[in-house]
Structure formats: structure tokens, C-alpha cells
C-alpha positions as a printed NumPy array, in Angstrom:
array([[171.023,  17.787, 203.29 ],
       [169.765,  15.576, 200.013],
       [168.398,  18.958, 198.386],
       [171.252,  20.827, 199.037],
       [173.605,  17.93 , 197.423],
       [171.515,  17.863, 194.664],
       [171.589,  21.759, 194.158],
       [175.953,  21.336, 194.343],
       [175.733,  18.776, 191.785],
       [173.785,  20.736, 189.096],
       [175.74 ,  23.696, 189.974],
       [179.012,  21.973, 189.3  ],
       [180.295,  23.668, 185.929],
       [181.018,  19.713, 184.576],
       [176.992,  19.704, 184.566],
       [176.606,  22.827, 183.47 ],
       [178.914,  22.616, 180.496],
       [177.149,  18.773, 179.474],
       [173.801,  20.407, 180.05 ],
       [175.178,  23.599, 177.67 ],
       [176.356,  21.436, 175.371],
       [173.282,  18.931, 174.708],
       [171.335,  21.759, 174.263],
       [173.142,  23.559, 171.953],
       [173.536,  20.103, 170.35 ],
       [169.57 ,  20.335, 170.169],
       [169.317,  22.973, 168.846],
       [171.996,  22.79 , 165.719],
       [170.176,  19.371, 165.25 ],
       [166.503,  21.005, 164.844],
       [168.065,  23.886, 162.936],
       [170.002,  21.573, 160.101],
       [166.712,  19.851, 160.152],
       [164.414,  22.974, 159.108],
       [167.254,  24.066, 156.687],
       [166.889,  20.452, 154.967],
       [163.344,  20.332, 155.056],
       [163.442,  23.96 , 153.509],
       [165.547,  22.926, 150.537],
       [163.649,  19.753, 149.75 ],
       [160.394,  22.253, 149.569],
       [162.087,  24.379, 146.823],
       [163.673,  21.621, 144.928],
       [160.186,  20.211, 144.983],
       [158.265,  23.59 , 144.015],
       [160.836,  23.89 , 141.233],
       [160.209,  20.614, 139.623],
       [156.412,  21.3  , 139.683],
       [156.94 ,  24.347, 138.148],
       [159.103,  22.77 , 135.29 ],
       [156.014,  20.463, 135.233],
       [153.439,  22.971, 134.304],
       [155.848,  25.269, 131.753],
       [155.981,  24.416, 128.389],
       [160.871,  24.332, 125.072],
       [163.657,  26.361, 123.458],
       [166.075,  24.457, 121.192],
       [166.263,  21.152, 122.541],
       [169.765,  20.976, 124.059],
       [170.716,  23.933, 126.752],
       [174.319,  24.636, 127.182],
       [174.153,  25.108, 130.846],
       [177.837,  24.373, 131.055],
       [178.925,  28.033, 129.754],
       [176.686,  29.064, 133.033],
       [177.765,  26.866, 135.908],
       [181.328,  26.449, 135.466],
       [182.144,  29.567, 137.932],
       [181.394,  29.007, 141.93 ],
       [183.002,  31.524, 143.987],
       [183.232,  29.97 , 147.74 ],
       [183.338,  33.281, 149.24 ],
       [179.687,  33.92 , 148.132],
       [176.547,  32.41 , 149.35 ],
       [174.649,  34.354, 146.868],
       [175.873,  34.53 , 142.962],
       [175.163,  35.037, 139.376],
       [174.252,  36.943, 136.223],
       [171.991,  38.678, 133.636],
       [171.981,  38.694, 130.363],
       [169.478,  41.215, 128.725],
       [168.833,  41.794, 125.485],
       [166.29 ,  43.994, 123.243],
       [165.528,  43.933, 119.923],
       [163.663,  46.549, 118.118],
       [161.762,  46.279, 114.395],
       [159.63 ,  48.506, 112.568],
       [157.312,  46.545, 110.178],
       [153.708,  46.508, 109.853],
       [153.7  ,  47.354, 113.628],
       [156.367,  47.957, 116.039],
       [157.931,  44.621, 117.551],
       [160.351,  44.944, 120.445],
       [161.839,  42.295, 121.757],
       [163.191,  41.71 , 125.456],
       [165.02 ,  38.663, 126.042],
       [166.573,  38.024, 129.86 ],
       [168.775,  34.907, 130.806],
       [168.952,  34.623, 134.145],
       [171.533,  32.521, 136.259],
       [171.288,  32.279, 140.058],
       [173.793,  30.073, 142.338],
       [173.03 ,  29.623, 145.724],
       [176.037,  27.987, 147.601],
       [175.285,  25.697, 150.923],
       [178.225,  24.982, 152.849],
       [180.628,  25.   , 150.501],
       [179.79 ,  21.16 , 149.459],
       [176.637,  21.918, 147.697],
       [175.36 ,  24.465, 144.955],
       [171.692,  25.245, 143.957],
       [171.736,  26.044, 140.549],
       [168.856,  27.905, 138.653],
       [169.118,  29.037, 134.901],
       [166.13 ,  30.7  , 133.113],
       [165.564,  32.543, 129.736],
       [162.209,  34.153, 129.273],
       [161.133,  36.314, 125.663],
       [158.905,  38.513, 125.499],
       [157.375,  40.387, 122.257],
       [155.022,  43.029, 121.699],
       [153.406,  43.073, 118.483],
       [151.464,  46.533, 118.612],
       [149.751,  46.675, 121.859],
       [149.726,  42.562, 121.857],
       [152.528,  40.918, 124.585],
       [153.628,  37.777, 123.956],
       [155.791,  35.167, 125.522],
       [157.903,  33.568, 122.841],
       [160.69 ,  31.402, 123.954],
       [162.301,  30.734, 126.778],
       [163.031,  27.651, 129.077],
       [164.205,  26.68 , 133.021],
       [166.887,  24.608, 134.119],
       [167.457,  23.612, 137.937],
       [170.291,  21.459, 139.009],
       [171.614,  20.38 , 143.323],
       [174.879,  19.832, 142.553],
       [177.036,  17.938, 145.328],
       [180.785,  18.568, 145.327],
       [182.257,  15.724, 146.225],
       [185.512,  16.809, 146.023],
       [187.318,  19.988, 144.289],
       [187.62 ,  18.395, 140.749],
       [184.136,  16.506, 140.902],
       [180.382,  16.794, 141.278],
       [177.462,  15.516, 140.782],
       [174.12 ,  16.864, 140.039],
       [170.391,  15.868, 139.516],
       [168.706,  18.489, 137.423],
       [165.416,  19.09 , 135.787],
       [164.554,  21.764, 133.049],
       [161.454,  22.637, 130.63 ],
       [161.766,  24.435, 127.141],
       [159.484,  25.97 , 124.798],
       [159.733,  27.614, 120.924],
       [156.966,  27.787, 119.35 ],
       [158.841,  29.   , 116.193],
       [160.393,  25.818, 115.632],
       [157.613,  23.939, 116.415],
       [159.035,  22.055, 119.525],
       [155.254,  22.907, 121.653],
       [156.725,  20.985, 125.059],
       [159.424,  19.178, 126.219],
       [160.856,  18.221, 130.029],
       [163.493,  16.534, 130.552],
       [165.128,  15.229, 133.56 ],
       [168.674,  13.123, 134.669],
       [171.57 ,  12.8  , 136.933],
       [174.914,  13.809, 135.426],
       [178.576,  14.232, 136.583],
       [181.306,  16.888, 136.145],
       [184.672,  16.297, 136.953],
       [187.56 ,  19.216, 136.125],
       [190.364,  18.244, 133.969],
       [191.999,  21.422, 134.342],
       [192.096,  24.204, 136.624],
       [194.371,  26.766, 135.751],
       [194.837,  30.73 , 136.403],
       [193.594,  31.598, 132.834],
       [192.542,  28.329, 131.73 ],
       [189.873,  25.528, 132.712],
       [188.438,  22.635, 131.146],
       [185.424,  20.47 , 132.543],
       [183.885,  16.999, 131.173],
       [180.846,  15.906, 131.867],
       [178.829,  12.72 , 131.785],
       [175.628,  10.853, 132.748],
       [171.999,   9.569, 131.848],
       [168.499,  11.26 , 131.372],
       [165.171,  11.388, 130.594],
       [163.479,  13.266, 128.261],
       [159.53 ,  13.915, 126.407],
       [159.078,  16.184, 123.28 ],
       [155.752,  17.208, 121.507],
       [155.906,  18.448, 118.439],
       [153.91 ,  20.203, 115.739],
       [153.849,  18.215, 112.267],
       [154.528,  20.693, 109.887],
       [153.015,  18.394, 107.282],
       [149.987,  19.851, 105.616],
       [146.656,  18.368, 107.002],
       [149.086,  16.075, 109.118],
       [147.234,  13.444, 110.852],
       [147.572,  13.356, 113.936],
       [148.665,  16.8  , 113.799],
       [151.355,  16.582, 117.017],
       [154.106,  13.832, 117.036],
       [155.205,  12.725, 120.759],
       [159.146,  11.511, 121.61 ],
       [160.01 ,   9.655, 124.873],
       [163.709,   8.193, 125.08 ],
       [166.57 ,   8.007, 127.339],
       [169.866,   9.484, 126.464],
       [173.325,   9.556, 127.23 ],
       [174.944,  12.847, 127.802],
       [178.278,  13.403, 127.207],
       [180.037,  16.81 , 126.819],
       [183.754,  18.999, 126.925],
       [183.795,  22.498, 128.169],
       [186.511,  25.491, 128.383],
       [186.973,  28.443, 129.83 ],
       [189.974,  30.995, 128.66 ],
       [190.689,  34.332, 130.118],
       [192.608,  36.261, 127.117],
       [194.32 ,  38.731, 128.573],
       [192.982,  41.146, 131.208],
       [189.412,  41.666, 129.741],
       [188.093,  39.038, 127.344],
       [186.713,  35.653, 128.329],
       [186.513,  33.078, 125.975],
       [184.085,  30.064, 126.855],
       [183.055,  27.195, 124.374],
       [181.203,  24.023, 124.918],
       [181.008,  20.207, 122.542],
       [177.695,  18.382, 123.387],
       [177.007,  14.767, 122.529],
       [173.566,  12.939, 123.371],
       [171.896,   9.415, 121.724],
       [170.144,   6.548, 122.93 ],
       [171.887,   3.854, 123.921],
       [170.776,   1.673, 120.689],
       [171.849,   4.287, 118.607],
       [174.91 ,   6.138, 119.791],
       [175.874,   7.41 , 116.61 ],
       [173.089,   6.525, 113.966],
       [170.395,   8.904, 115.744],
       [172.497,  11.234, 117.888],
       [171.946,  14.786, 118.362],
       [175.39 ,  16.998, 118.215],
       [175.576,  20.851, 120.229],
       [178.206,  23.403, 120.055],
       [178.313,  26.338, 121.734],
       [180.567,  29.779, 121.966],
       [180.499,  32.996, 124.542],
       [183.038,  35.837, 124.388],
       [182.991,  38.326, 126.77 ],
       [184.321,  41.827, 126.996],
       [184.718,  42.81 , 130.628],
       [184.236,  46.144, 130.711],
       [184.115,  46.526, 135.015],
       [184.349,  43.329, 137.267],
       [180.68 ,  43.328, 137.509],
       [179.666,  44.172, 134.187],
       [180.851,  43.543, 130.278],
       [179.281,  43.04 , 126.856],
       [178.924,  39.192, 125.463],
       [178.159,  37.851, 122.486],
       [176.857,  34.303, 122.127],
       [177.037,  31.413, 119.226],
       [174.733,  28.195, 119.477],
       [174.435,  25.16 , 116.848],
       [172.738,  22.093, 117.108],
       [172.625,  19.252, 114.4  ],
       [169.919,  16.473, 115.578],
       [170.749,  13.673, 112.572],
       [167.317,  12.617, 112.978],
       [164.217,  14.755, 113.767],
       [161.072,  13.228, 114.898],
       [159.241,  15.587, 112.375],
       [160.43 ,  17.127, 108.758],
       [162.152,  20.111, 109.494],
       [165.928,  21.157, 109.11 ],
       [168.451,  19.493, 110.921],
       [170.378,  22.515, 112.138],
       [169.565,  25.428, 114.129],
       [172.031,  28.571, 115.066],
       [171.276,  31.292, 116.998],
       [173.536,  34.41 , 117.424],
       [172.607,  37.025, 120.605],
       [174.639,  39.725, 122.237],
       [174.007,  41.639, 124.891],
       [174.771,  43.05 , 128.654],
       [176.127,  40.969, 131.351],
       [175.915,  42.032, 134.879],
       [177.46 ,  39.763, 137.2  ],
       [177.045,  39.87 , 141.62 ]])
């Protein structure tokens, strides 16, 4: 009689559904788990990469790349090639690729990885010549603010900049979100180290090292004009704290875009920066002009 009672009792469908449910319970447990685990091993293989890469211009303007998160895609970004060909002593093409890749979790956090490699061929020599990576987990807290830890490296040799990494958590919080018209400010603390090339001649020592931390503080918008241009532009401000103003470093940035398809336009691209005191004689501003293809998914 006992092992029959016990058999009606575990066939009763209250057991049933608390044994269904604790299982299934298990089992969303061990999967969130793995998924965490997972995205704590590629944070942590990105940030040894950015360890072991070597510097571009000193300030990235990440915000005209991140200020776009479409919740319907788990998957998202864009290219931005461009080649450059010159006839001189030997032929020099140029191929220059940014590369922005969003990976949306949930719909409360973003996975954001931005990369720029150059390459060159002088003859039938291949070089790499610029380029830099910047990774970012942002967490939206809510649907006007974030915040983000982010690491990136950067290298141009042309300017002399050999190495730098740099590293911080920062905040973004949206002003305005309009139809045709956004604007984003955003704020926080990092880390960063710089080596350097003395262009001195017979410099001794030959490499000059920086190690600070900085304040970041910068204004972004983005303006549709009209049905196929996109207008974004970025103001950058970063010092140390015991010289906000004395020693700061000052970045602007433009991007226009013709959008020629929903998936794919033409954009051109204006960058300044103005560091009021360089670690090493050489001029204080740098500008760079690009334009190029932009294919968005």
C-alpha cells in the first residue's frame, strides 16, 4: 500500500509541475552561468590583446561610433574602407578599414568593439602603419544613461607616438533624443601610458615615457538632414586633475554621411586635436581628413 501511495503522490501534477519547474529553474541558472562566464573570457582576451598591440592619435572619437544601438538587433555595426593609391618611386597603396561591431545582451547591456587597422605596400614590402582598438561593456541603466568600462591601444609611428594603452570607466547620459536630432554628454576618469620617440637629434634617452590620470569630459550630436545626409560631430576635453586647463588636451571631431541605400552610403570624416602641452617637441595640432564607404548591418 506505502509504494503505491508514494507512486500517487509523485504522479500528482502539483509534483510534477514543482519538479518541472526546479528543473527548468536549474537549468536557466547553469545556462546564465556559462553565458557570464563566456563574456568575462572575451572581455578578458580583449584586454590582453590591447596589452600586447602597440597608438593612433592619442584621443579616439568613439562617440561618432557608439551613439546608435538598435534593440531589435543582437548583432550590429559598420565598415569603413578606404584605399589610397600613389605612384612615386614605387607604387604605395594604401588600405585603411575601421571596423565597429555591437553586440547587444538583453537589451541592458552592449559589447562594444571599434578597430582601425592600415596597411601599406611599398613595392612588394607590406606594412602595418596605424591603426588602434577600442573595447567598451556598456551597462544601460536606464534609456537616457550608461555606463561603460573600456580599454583601447593605439599606434602611429608617423607621429612618433610608438605605444600607448589606456584604460577608464566613463558615463553617457542622453540629453536629447529626438526623431532627427540627438545629443549625448559624457563623463568620467582614466588611465593612460604613452611612449614616445624624441625627435631631438642624438636625444638621450632616445624614448620619453607619460603616465597620468585624466578626466574625460565630452558633447556629442547626431543630425539627420533631410532624408539622406547624417551629420555627426563630437567636442572632447581631457587634463589631469592638477591641471585642468594649463596642460589639457582639446579633440574635435566631424562625420557626414551620404546615405545612398539603408545599408550603405559614402562618409567623409574631419579630426583635430590640440594637446597644449606635448611630452616631446613636436606640433601641437594634428588633422586628419578620410572618406570613404560605409556599409552598415
Amino acid at each position: 500500500m506505502r509504494p503505491l501511495l508514494c507512486l500517487f503522490i509523485v504522479l500528482t501534477p502539483t509534483f510534477l509541475d514543482l519538479t518541472t519547474k526546479t528543473y527548468y529553474e536549474k537549468l536557466l541558472s547553469c545556462s546564465l552561468k556559462k553565458h557570464h562566464i563566456m563574456i568575462k573570457k572575451i572581455l578578458l582576451s580583449l584586454l590582453v590583446l590591447l596589452a600586447h598591440l602597440p597608438i593612433y592619435s592619442q584621443m579616439l572619437f568613439s562617440e561618432n561610433l557608439t551613439l546608435d544601438i538598435d534593440s531589435t538587433k543582437t548583432i550590429q555595426g559598420t565598415l569603413l574602407p578606404v584605399l589610397d593609391f600613389k605612384t612615386e618611386k614605387e607604387n604605395i597603396l594604401t588600405l585603411k578599414n575601421t571596423a565597429n561591431l555591437n553586440l547587444l545582451i538583453k537589451h541592458k547591456r552592449v559589447i562594444n568593439l571599434i578597430n582601425k587597422l592600415e596597411f601599406s605596400t611599398y613595392g612588394k614590402k607590406v606594412t602595418v602603419s596605424g591603426g588602434y582598438v577600442h573595447v567598451e561593456y556598456r551597462y544601460l541603466l536606464s534609456r537616457a544613461f550608461e555606463v561603460y568600462p573600456y580599454a583601447e591601444s593605439q599606434w602611429a609611428e608617423s607621429r612618433g607616438m610608438e605605444y600607448k594603452i589606456s584604460t577608464g570607466l566613463l558615463s553617457r547620459y542622453r540629453i536629447i533624443n529626438k526623431e532627427k536630432y540627438l545629443m549625448f554628454a559624457s563623463a568620467g576618469m582614466f588611465y593612460e601610458f604613452e611612449k614616445w620617440e624624441d625627435p631631438t637629434p642624438n636625444a638621450v634617452p632616445s624614448h620619453v615615457y607619460s603616465r597620468s590620470i585624466k578626466s574625460h569630459l565630452s558633447v556629442s550630436f547626431k543630425q539627420h538632414l533631410g532624408e539622406h545626409w547624417e551629420l555627426t560631430t563630437t567636442a572632447i576635453h581631457q587634463a589631469k586633475p592638477d591641471s585642468y586647463f594649463k596642460e589639457a588636451r582639446f579633440g574635435g571631431a566631424a562625420d557626414l554621411k551620404y546615405n545612398i541605400t539603408p545599408n550603405i552610403g559614402i562618409n567623409g570624416a574631419y579630426r583635430v586635436i590640440y594637446d597644449t602641452a606635448p611630452i616631446v617637441p613636436i606640433r601641437k595640432t594634428y588633422t586628419t581628413v578620410e572618406a570613404g564607404l560605409s556599409v552598415s548591418f
